[in-house]
N, C-alpha and C positions, 0 to 999 in steps of 0.2 A: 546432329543429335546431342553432342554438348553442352551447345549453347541454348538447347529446350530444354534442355537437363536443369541448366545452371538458370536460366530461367524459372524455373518450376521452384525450386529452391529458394530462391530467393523473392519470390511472391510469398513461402512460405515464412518465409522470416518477416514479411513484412508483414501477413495479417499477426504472426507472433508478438510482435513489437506492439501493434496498434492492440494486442487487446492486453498488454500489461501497462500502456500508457493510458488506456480505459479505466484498469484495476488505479492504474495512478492517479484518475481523478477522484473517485470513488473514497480512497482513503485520505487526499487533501480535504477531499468536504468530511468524511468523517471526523479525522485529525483536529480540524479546523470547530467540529461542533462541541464535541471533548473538550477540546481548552474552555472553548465559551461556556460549557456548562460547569468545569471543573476549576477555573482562572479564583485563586484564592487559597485551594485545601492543597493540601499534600500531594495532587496529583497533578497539578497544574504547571508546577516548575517543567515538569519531567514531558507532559504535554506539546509545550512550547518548544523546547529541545527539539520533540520527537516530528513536530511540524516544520520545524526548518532542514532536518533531515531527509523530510519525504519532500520538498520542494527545491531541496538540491540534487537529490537522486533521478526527480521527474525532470530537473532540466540536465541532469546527463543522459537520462537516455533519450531525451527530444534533440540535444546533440551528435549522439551517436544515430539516432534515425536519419541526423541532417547528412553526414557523413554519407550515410550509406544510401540517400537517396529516395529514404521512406518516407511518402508523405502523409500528412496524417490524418485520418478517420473521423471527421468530425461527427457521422452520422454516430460511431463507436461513444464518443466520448459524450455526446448528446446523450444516448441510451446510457449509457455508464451514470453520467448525471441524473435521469429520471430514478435509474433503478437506488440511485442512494436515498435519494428523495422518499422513493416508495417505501424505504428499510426504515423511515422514520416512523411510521406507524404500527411496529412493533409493539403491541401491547406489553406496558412495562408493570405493573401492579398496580396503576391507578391512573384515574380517568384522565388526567392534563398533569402536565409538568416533567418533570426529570426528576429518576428514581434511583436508588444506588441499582438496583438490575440495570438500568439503561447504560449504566456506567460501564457494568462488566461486559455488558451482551455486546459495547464499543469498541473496549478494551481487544474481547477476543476479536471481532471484525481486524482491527489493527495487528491484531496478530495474525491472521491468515493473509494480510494483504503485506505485510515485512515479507511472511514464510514464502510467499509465492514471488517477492523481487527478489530474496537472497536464489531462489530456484532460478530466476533469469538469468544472475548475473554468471551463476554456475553453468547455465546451458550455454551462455555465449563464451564464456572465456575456455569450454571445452570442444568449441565448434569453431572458434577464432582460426584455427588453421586453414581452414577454407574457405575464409574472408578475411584477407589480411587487410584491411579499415579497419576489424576489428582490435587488433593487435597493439593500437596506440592509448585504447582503455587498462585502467588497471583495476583487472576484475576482482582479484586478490583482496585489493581493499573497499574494493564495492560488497563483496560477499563478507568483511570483518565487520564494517560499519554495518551491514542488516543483523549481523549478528549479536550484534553490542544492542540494537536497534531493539528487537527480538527480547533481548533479555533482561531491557529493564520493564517492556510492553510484560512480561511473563510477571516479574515480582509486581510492576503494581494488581495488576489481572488476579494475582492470587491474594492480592491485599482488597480490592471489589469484592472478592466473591466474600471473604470474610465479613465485610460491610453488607454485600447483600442479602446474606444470609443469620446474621447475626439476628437471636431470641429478641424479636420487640420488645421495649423496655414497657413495664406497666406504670398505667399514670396515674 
């Protein structure tokens, strides 16, 4: 009975993993579109940053999956790929091109997808006792850097909205 137990559990962990390593494709190609759109203004430094952040985060936790055994979901991260793909057609205020809204509407996507890895890194490091694999991660500073992560995603976000909203100038 324990070892169905301990079974069951640990499938659960495993589609848990594969669907935040999904969320982790999702925001590398976001990540990845931001810079390309933003590479030059005031938002761009911090983009760049914020993209080799989420490319070192995704490959600890493709190490901590390797660790524990979990393999990975290609159908998940396929789908996770289409559905970013499909978030680009968000009507942004005009017919072609990138718009200060596309920026922000990005912006916050990056912020829900920081908010939900700092939430992983807190769910494993408070579940680590009953997986000791887990125990050699140092969640502590996986959950600072989402938060450092998070907080500059916040101040540019509220500097978009200002852009995006700001009185059209008349010509």
């Amino acid at each position: 009975m324990e070892a169905a137990k301990r079974k069951a559990v640990n499938r659960r962990l495993a589609i848990y993993l594969n669907d935040h390593l999904a969320g982790s494709v999702v925001g590398t190609e976001l990540a990845k579109r931001a810079l390309r759109e933003n590479r030059g203004s005031s938002f761009g430094e911090f983009l760049e940053w914020l993209l080799g952040q989420i490319l070192e985060d995704r490959a600890t936790l493709e190490r901590l999956m390797a660790e524990l055994g979990v393999s990975h979901s290609r159908l998940k991260q396929a789908l996770a790929l289409a559905l970013e793909r499909l978030g680009r057609l968000k009507l942004n205020g005009q017919l072609t091109g990138y718009s200060p809204l596309s920026r922000l509407v990005e912006l916050e996507g990056l912020a829900l997808g920081v908010t939900g890895k700092r939430a992983l890194w807190i769910a494993l490091q408070e579940t680590a006792g009953a997986e000791p694999r887990l125990r050699e991660f140092d969640f502590d500073e996986l959950r600072r850097r989402a938060e450092e992560q998070l907080a500059g995603v916040e101040r540019l976000r509220i500097e978009a909205a200002r852009l995006a909203f700001a009185a059209p100038r008349a010509e």
